[in-house]
N, C-alpha and C positions, 0 to 999 in steps of 0.2 A: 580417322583416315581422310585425308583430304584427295579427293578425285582432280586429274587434272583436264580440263576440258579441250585441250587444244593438242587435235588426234595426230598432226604429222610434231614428231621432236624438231624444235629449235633450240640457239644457244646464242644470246648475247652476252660476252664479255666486258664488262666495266672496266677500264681505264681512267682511274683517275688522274688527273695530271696538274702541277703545280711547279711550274718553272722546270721545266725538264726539256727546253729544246734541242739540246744535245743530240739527244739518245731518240727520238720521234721517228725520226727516217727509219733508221736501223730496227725499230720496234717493229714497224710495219713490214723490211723486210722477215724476220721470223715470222711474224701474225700472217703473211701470206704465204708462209710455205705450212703453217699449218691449217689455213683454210682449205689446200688442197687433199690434206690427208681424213679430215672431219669427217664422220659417217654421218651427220647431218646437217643441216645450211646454217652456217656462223656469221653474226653480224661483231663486227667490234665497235663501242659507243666509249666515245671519249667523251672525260667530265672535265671539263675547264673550273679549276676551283681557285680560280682569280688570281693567274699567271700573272708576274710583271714584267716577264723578258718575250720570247715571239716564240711560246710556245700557244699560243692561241691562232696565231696568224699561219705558223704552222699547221696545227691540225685544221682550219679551214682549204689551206691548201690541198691537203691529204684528202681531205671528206668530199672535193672536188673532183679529183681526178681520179680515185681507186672506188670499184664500188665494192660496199660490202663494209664504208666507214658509213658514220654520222656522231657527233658531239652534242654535246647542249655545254654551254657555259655559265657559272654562274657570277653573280653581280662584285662577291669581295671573294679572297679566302676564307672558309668556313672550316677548314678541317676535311680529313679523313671521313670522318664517321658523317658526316652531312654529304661531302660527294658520294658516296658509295650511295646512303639513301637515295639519293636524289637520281642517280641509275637504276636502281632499284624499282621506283617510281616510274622512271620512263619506260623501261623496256619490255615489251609482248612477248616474251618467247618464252615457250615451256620451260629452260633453264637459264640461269645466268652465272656466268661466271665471273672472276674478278682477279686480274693482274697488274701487276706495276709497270711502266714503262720504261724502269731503269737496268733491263735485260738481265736481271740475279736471279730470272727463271726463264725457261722456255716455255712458251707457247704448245711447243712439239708434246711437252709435259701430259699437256690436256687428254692426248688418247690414254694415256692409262686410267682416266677416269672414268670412260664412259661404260665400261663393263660392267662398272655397280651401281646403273641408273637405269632403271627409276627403284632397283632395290633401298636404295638409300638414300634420302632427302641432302645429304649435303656430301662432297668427296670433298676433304681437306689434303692440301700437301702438307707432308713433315719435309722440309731443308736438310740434304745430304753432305757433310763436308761442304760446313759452308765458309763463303770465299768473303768474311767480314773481320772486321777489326777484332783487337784482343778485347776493348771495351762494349762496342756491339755485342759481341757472344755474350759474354759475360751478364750484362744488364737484360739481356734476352733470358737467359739461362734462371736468372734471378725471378725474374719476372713470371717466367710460366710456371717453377716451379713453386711461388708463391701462390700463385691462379691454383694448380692444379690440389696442393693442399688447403687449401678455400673454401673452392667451390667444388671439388671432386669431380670435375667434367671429363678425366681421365684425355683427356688431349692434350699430345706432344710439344705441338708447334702451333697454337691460333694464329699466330703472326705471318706465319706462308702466306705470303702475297699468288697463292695459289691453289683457286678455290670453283667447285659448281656446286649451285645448291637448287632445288626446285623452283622454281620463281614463285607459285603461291605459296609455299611457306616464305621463302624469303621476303615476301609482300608482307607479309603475318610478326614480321621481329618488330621488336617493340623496340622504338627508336627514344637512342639518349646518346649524347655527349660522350665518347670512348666506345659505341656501339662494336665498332670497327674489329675492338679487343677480345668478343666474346661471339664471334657470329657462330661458331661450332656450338657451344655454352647454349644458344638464342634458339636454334636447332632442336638441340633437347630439349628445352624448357616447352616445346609444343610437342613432344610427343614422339619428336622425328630422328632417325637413325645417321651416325655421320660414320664415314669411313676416311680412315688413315693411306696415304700412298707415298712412299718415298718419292720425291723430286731432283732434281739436279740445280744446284746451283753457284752462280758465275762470281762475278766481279762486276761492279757497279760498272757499264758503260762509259758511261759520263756524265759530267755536275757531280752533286755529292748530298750526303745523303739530309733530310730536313729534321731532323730529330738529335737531339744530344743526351747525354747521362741524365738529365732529370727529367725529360718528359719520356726518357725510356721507361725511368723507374717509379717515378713520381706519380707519374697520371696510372700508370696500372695499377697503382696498390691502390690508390682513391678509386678506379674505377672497377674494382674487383670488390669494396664495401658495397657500393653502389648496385652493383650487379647482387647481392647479396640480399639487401634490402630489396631489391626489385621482382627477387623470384618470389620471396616468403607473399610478398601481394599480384602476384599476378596470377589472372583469371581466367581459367582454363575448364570449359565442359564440352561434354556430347549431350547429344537429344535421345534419348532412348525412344519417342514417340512424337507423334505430332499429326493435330488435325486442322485440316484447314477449312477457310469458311465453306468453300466453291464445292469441296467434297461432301456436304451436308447433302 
């Protein structure tokens, strides 16, 4: 059991973002109507994962004038699974969560998760009637349920771009390349409880989306050997005892 040291609850939410100045404004207005409903203090941290249209310029603008933003940016595009780390990394708060700025979830979402925390190290959304292509579903559909006879992690939807999980465990996932793809999977694999919550989901804003049929399909099934090979050696104890010198 990992204790969490930090007594009043906080929540930063990861925003990763990669060419999405479209949709930036509009994110922030949902993100501020649920900062007002939050039963505890919510910061939102935008990850610049090396925009090349003015969604960077945008979120400096945002992180100026609204409080309750701040970004970090990084050098090139790295992916998914390196932004989210790298949030991960930055942020203090007893939980963090993680949404896409392409508005295919609401923010408002978030309260149905806080009723099962800190019973449960991760709340994953499962996507209700969701508002995507006939080949998205599809390659999605394919996808988890190849994950799910795998690896057996009995989770619906990994891909819900909507998510809280404790922040020391989530400090604790063992970072790799498609990390992104298994963070409920990453959850278990230390021990910790995830819960399922139906979500609601929209229609992409605006821009469109970065992903097509082969790294839909393609990168999950490599990175579901991957994730296979990674459990059978990862190293996981408790301390039944322990003396130390000073107590002599």
């Amino acid at each position: 059991m990992i204790d969490n040291p930090l007594s009043t609850p906080s929540l930063t939410i990861i925003v990763p973002v990669y060419n999405e100045e479209g949709c930036l404004f509009h994110f922030c207005e949902a993100m501020d109507a649920f900062f007002t409903k939050a039963p505890m203090p919510v910061k939102t941290l935008f990850v610049n994962d090396g925009s090349t249209d003015k969604s960077l310029f945008l979120i400096k603008q945002i992180c100026q004038t609204k409080p309750g933003y701040s970004y970090i940016s990084l050098d090139k595009n790295y992916g998914l699974s390196t932004a989210f780390k790298a949030g991960i990394d930055y942020a203090d708060s007893t939980y963090i969560g993680y949404i896409d700025s392409d508005l295919q979830t609401s923010p408002l979402d978030f309260q149905l998760f806080f009723e099962y925390l800190p019973e449960y190290q991760m709340v994953n959304g499962i996507r209700q009637k969701r508002k995507d292509t006939f080949v998205k579903k599809m390659s999605s559909v394919i996808a988890n349920g190849f994950r799910r006879r795998m690896i057996q992690d009995g989770i619906v939807d990994t891909g819900c771009p909507l998510k809280i999980m404790d922040a020391q465990w989530a400090k604790r996932i063992p970072f790799f390349s498609g990390m992104h793809r298994f963070l409920p999977a990453l959850i278990q694999l230390q021990g910790g409880k995830v819960k399922q919550i139906p979500v609601q989901h929209f229609e992409r804003y605006a821009g469109y989306s970065k992903y097509h049929l082969f790294n839909r399909l393609w990168g999950p099934l490599q990175d579901t050997f991957a994730f296979r090979w990674m459990r059978k050696r990862y190293i996981r104890y408790q301390i039944a005892e322990q003396l130390k010198e000073e107590n002599r």
